[in-house]
Every structure is written in structure tokens, then in C-alpha cells.
C-alpha positions in Angstrom: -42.7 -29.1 -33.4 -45.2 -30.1 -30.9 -47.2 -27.5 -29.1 -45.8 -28.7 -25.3 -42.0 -27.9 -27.0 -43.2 -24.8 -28.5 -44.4 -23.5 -25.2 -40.8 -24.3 -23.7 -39.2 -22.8 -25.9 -41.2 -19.6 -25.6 -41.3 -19.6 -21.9 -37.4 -19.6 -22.0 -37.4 -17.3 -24.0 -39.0 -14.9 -22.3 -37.8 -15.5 -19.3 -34.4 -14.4 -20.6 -36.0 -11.0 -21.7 -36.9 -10.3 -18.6 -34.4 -11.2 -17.0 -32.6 -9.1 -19.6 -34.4 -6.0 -18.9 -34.4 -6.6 -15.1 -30.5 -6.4 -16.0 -30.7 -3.1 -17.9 -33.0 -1.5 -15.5 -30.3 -1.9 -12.6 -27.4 0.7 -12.1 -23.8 -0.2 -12.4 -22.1 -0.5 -9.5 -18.9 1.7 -8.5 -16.0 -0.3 -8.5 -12.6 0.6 -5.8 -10.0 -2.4 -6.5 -7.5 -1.7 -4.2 -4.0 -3.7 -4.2 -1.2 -3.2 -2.0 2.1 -4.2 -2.2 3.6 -6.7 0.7 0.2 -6.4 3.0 0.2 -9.9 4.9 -3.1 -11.8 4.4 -4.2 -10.6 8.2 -3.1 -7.3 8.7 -6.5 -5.4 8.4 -9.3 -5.9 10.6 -11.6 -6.7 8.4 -9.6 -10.2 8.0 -9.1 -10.7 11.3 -6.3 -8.0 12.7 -6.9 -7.1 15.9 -4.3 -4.4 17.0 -3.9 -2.5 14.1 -6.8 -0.5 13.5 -8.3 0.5 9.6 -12.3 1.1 10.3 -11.9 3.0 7.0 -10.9 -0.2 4.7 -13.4 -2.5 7.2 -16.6 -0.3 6.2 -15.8 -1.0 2.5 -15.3 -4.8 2.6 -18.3 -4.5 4.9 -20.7 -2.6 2.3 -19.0 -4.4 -0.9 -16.9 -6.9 -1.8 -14.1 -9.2 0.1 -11.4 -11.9 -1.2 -10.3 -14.6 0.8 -8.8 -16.3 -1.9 -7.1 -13.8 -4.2 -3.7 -14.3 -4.8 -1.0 -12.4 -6.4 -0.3 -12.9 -9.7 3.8 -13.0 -9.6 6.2 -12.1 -6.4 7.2 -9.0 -7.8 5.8 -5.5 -8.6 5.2 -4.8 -12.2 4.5 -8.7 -13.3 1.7 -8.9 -10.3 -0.1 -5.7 -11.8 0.4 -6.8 -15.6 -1.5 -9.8 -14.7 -4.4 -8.0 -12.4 -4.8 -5.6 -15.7 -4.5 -8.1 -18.5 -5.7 -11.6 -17.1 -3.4 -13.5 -18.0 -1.4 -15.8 -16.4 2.3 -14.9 -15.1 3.7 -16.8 -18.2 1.7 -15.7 -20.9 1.9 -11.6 -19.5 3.9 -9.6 -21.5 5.6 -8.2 -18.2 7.7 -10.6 -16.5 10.2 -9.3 -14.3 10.9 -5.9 -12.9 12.7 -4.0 -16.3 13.9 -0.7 -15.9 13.8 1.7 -18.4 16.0 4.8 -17.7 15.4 7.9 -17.3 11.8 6.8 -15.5 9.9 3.8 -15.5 9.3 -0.2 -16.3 8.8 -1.8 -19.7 5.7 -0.5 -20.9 2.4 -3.0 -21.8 2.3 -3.2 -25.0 -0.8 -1.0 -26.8 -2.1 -4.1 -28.4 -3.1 -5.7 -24.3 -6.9 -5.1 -23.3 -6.7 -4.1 -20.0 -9.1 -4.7 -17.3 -9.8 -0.2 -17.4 -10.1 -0.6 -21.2 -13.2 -3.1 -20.2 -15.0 -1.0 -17.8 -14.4 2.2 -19.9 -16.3 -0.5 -23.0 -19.0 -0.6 -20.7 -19.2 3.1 -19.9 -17.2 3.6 -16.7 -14.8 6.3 -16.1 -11.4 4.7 -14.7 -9.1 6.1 -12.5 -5.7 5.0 -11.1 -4.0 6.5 -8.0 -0.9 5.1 -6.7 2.4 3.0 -8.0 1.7 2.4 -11.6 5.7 0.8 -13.2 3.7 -0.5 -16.2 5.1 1.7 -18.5 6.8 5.4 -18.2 5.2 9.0 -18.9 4.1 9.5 -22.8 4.7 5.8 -23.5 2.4 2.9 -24.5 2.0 1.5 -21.6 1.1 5.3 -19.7 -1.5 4.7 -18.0 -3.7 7.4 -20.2 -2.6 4.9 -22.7 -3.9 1.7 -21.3 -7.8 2.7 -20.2 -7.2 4.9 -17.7 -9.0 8.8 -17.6 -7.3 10.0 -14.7 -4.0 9.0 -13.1 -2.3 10.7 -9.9 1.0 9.2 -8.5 4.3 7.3 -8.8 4.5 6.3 -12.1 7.8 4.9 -11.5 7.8 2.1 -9.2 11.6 3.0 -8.2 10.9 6.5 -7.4 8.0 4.5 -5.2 10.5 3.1 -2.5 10.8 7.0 -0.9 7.7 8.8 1.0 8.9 11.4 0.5 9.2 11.8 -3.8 10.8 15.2 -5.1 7.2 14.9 -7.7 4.3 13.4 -8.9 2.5 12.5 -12.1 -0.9 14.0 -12.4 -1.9 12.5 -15.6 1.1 13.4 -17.6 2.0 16.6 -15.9 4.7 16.5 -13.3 4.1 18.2 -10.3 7.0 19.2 -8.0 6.9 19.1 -4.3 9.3 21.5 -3.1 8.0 21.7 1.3 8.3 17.7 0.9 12.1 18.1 -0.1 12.8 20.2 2.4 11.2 18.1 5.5 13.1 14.9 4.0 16.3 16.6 4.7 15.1 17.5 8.0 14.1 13.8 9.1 17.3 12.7 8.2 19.9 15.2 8.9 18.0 15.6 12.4 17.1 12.2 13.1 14.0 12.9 14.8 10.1 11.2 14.2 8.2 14.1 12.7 4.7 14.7 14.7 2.2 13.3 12.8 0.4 17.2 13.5 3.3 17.9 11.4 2.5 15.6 9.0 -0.5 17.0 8.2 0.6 20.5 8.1 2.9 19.0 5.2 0.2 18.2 3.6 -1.9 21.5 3.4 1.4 23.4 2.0 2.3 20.6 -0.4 -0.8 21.7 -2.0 1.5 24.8 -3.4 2.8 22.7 -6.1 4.4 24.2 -9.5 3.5 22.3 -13.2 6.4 21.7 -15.6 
């Protein structure tokens, strides 16, 4: 080997240390994915809505990170998420379609999928998910404690989703009831009237008197 190829060869080599422990040396970002189910492409101001105001969601596409071409994986609920967690594309996803499984939940991900929370956790993040999960129901393999995920707080079925006003919650895989919630559902409906949104909030501080089962 001549000495001019030598001298490459070590020049690219250490430029890859170093770029190596320039890598190492730098924290790890947070990450906050958030996904929404049927939010138009323009209804946030931070892509170009102009009535509706969410300063909230605008400072964090300002400070981090914004699609403008991220589409949905499927047209439905449970297929769109298998593919955001897995990958894969809509025809090689083990979740398809919108199953049901009674008494709660979807068809569960399989425990052989690598999810996208089983990644970050390899790399030494601690994963949360808050929201509709309908990738698998409570104690099943497809729980989200079961696929990655440290802390969950939510639906976990995407049925009992379609109401805002849910009878419980899963916090991990505890149920919590809501009994003040039950009762101003009944209200809004049996009175027909638009509860204050002052209301609302005071809803809120009492739901925190919650009972485990």
C-alpha cells in the first residue's frame, strides 16, 4: 500500500471517530409524535389555518419537527397505527382492518412485531402513550405495556373512543372509573343544553376523585 493511500485511509478513519464521539457527546432529543385521527391537512395554524387557533401545537412544530409529506398508513384506525408502530407497509402489517375483539378491544400485534417504542426504549428512552391505542386489549400481547410502552393513560379500546364522555380509563392496566363524567353525560343529553366550557373544567378537577378496580 502506498503511503498517499495509507494517509486516506487514516484520515477517514479518523474522521469517523470524531465524528463518532461528536455523536456520543450530544444528548438525545425528546421525542412527542403526535397523530390524530381525521385532522384535515390544514386545520392547525402552524400549516396554514387561520381561524382556528392552536398556538399550543404551533410553538412545537416551531421549536421541533414538521411533516408536510406524512401520510397515513391505511384509511382506518387500528391499520394506520400498526403501520406508524411497525413500519411496515399496509400489506405486509399484521393489522389490516378494524377487528373487534369482545369484551374490549382490536386484534392485538402480535409479540413477535418490533415496534417503533421497543426502538427508542433499545436506545434508552422511556416511552409513553396517551390517547386511543385499539392495537390490542388490556393484559393481551398487543397491550401497550406489552409492545414498548412504560406508561399508558387512555382508551385502550378504539370503540369505547367514539364517546367524550367514557364511563373509564386505562391507566396502564388499571381501570379507572369516572363516576362525575357519567353523571354530566346524562345531563347533556337528557337536558339538551351546551355545557359552559367553565363547567367543563370544573369536571375536570372532580373527575380527579377516581376509584381503581
Amino acid at each position: 500500500m502506498s503511503t498517499l493511500a495509507f494517509l486516506n485511509r487514516l484520515i477517514f478513519f479518523l474522521t469517523l471517530c470524531f465524528l463518532q464521539l461528536n455523536l456520543w457527546g450530544k444528548s438525545k432529543p425528546n421525542v412527542i409524535f403526535i397523530l390524530a385521527d381525521d385532522l384535515g391537512n390544514r386545520e392547525l395554524g402552524c400549516y396554514g389555518q387561520k381561524k382556528i387557533l392552536t398556538p399550543n401545537l404551533d410553538q412545537l412544530a416551531k421549536e421541533g419537527m414538521r411533516f408536510t409529506r406524512h401520510y397515513s398508513g391505511s384509511a382506518v384506525c387500528a391499520p394506520s397505527r400498526c403501520v406508524l408502530l411497525t413500519g411496515k407497509h399496509p400489506g405486509h402489517a399484521f393489522i389490516r382492518n378494524n377487528g373487534e375483539v369482545q369484551p374490549e378491544g382490536q386484534r392485538p400485534i402480535p409479540a413477535s412485531e418490533f415496534t417503533l417504542a421497543e426502538m427508542f426504549k433499545r436506545e434508552g428512552y422511556h416511552t409513553g402513550a396517551f390517547g386511543k391505542w385499539g392495537l390490542g386489549g388490556p393484559g393481551t400481547e398487543g397491550d401497550p405495556n406489552n409492545q414498548g410502552f412504560d406508561r399508558f393513560f387512555g382508551y385502550n379500546c378504539q370503540r369505547h373512543a367514539h364517546s367524550y364522555y367514557p364511563d373509564y380509563l386505562w391507566s396502564d392496566r388499571k381501570k379507572l372509573l369516572w363516576q362525575t363524567t357519567r353523571l354530566f353525560m346524562v345531563m347533556h343529553h337528557s337536558l339538551k343544553v351546551r355545557i359552559p366550557m367553565i363547567l367543563k373544567a370544573t369536571i375536570g378537577l372532580r373527575e380527579r376523585n377516581m376509584h381503581q378496580t
